[in-house]
N, C-alpha and C positions, 0 to 999 in steps of 0.2 A: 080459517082465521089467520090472517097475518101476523108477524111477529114483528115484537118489536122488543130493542134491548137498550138500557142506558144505565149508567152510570156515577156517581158521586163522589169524588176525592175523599179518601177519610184523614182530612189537614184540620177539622175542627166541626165548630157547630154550624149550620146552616142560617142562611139570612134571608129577607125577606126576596133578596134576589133570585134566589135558590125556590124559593117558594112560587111565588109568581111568575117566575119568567119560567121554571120547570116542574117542580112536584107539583101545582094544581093543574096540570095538564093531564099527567103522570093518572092523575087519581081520575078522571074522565077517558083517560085511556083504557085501564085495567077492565071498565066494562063491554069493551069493543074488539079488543087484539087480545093475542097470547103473549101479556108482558112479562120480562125481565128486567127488574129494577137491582141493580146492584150493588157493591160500597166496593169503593176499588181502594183498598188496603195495599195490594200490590203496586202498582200506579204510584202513591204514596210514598214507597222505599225510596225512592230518588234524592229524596230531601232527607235521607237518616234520622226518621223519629225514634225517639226512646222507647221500649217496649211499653210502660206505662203510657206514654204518649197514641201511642197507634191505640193499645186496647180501648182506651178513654173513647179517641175518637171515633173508632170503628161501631163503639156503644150508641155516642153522640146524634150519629147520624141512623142508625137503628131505630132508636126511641125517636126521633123526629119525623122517618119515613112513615113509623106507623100513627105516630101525633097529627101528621096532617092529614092522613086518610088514606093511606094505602092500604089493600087491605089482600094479608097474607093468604087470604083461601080464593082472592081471585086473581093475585100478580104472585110472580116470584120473586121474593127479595131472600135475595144470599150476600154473602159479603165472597169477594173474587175469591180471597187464599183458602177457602173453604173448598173449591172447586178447579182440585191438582189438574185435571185437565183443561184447563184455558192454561198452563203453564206447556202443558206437553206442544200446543197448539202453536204458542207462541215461540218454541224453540223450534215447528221444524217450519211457518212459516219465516224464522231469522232465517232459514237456511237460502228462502228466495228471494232478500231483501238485502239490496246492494248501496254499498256505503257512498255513495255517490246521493243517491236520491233522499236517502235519509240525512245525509248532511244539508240537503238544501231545503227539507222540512224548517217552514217559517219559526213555527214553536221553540224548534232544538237552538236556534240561534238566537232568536230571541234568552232563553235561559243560559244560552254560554253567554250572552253580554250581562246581564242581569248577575249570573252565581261563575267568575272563572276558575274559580279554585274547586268547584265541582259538578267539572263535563263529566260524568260518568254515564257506561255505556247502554245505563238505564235510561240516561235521557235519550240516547242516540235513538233508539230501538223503541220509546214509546209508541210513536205509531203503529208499529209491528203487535205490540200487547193488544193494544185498542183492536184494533183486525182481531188479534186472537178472541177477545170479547165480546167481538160483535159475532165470525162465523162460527163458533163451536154452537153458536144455536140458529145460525143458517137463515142470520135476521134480516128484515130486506126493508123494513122501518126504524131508522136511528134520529130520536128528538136531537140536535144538535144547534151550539149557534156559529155563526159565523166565524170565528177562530177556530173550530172546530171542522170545517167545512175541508181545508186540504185534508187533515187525517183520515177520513171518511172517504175522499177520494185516493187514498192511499189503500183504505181497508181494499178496496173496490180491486185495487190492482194488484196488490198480494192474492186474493182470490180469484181472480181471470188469469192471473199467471200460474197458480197452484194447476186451474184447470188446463191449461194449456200445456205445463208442461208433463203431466199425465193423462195428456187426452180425455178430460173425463168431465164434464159441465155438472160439475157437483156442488161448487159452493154459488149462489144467487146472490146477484150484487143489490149492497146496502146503501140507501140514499137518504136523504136526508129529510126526516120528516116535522111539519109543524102540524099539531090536532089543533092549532087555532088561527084562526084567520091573521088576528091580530098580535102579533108578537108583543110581549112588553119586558122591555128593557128598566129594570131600575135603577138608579144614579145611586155613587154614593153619595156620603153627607161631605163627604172634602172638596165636591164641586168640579168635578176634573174626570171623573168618566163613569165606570157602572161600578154597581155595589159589589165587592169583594174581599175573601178573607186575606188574600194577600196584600192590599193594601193597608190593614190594619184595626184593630176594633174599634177607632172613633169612626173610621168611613161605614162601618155595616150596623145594620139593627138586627138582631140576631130572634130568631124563633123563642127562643128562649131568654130573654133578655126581661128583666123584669121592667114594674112600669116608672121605676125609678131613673134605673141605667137609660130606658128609652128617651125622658126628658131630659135626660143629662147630656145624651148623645147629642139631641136634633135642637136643644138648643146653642150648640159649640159648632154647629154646622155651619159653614162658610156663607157669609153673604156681601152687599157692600152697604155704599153709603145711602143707596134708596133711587128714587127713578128722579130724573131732574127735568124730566120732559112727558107731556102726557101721550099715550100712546106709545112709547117709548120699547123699542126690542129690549126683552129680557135679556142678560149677560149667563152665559151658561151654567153658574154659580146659582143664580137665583132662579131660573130655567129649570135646574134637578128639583130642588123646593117642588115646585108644582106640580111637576112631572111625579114625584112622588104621593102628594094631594090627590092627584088623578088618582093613583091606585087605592089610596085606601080613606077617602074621604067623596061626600056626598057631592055630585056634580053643584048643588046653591051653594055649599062651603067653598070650591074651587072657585066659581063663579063673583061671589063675594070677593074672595083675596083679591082675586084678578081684575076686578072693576075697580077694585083702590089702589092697585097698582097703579093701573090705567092712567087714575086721575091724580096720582103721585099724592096720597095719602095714606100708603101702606104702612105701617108698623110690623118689620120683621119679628120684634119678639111674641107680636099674639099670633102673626102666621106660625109662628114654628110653634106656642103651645098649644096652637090648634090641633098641629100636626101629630106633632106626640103623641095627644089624647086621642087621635084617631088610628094612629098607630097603636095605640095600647088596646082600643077596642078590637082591632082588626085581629091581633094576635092573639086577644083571652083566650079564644077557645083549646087554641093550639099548645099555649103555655100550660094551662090546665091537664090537658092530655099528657103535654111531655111528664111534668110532675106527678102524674101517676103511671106513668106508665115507667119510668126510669126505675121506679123503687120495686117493680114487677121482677126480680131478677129469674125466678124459673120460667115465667111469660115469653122475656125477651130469650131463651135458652130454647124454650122451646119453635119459637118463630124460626130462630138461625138455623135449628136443624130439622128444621121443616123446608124450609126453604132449599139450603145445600143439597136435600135428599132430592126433591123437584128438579135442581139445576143441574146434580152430574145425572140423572136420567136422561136429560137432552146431550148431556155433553160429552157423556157415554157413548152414546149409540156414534156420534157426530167420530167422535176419536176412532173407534173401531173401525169405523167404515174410511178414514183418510189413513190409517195406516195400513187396511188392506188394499189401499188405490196407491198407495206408495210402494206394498209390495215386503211389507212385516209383515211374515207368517208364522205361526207357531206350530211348529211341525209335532 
């Protein structure tokens, strides 16, 4: 059984981006591969959250992995600081990650234009974590998306280089995997690219967002003046609308807006309380689960360290065996 490893930012609550574009994959995964789903807390320190802030979050995305169906007795979910060796991992492959190559990682530069008052050498060296992430469990299936795709090819080449430079074909290069044909991409509600926690909470609908905030949200959602010609191309504003329809509404509902588009007799505001209302249905069940399962506090204590206990067993054996191919012995 092939492995496969991925990971979550723990910067907040999860959206339905998060959802559909990754965790319902996640969750038809677990019954096919040896998954590792994990909460990258580590990854996280970059941005200096408050200890309050990280524990919250770390919870956040806990109670939501197992709210949408993952399910701890057939994947392992640990959160990264829990499992000290992806940190050993990470410090001796920094050792064959040359500051040239990681400077011209797309991400790190992207984030020095974005934050200049804080390059720190966590950003630099991201890449190198993600590598430590993915080979302490020798995974050779990584769900990724496309911004993700150089890192990945990076994990690739800290691990052909590890082998190489101790003759030894021990770590198996990790690629990029999709479990569905169909990729889906969510927009967010600002009209201007996909759904995400850094752009803000009016642009995301959140797993846990009640069915109040959801209507509050997707009706403040960008649109414009209406179609002024029939058959008319959508403007990429009104474009994500649909696009999001598609996901969580009944192909006659999508079919409807889009014929009165068509004939330029749409009313944005019953699209979008369309949309809402079908967004609130799509998420009851998930909402329901988070709310009982957040107030679980031994439940979710117990999962964590069930999980960790799973994750350093792999990443145990993994550490010992690349520090005796390095040539630490314990006399």
């Amino acid at each position: 059984m092939e492995t496969v490893v991925s990971g979550i930012r723990s910067t907040g609550k999860l959206h339905l981006g998060n959802y559909y574009g990754a965790i319902q994959n996640f969750v038809k995964m677990q019954h096919q591969f040896n998954c590792y789903f994990f909460i990258a807390d580590l990854h996280s320190l970059t941005t200096h959250p408050t200890p309050a802030d990280l524990h919250g979050h770390v919870k956040h995305v806990l109670v939501e992995y197992l709210a949408a169906g993952i399910d701890p007795e057939k994947a392992t979910i640990y959160v990264q600081s829990d499992v000290p060796e992806i940190a050993e991992l990470y410090l001796y492959m920094n050792m064959n990650a040359y500051m040239g190559e990681l400077e011209r990682s797309t991400s790190f530069k992207d984030k020095v234009r974005a934050n200049p008052d804080n390059v720190n050498a966590g950003l630099l060296t991201y890449p190198v974590l993600m590598a430590a992430d993915i080979l302490i469990h020798k995974a050779t299936k990584v769900p990724v998306g496309k911004d993700q795709e150089q890192h990945l090819e990076m994990a690739r080449t800290f691990g052909n280089r590890f082998n190489r430079l101790y003759n030894n074909e021990y770590f198996p290069e990790p690629y990029a995997f999709n479990f569905s044909e169909n990729l889906i991409k969510i927009p967010g509600l600002d009209g201007k690219g996909k759904m995400g926690k850094s752009e803000g909470e009016s642009n995301a609908v959140y797993l846990s967002d009640s069915p109040e905030v959801i209507r509050k949200k997707v009706m403040r959602a960008v649109t414009d003046a209406g179609p002024t010609a029939e058959n008319q191309e959508k403007p990429s504003e009104i474009q994500n609308l649909f696009d999001l329809m598609k996901v969580v509404s009944t192909p006659d509902t999508v079919e409807h807006f889009d014929n009165l588009y068509n004939k330029c007799q749409i009313r944005y505001g019953d699209l979008k309380k369309q949309l809402a209302e079908d967004m609130i249905v799509a998420t009851a069940p998930i909402r329901e689960r988070i709310d009982a399962i957040a107030n679980d506090a031994p439940y979710l204590r117990q999962v964590a360290r069930y999980g960790a206990a799973k994750a350093r067993e792999s990443a145990q054996k993994t550490i010992r065996e690349v520090r005796e191919i390095i040539g630490f012995k314990v006399f």
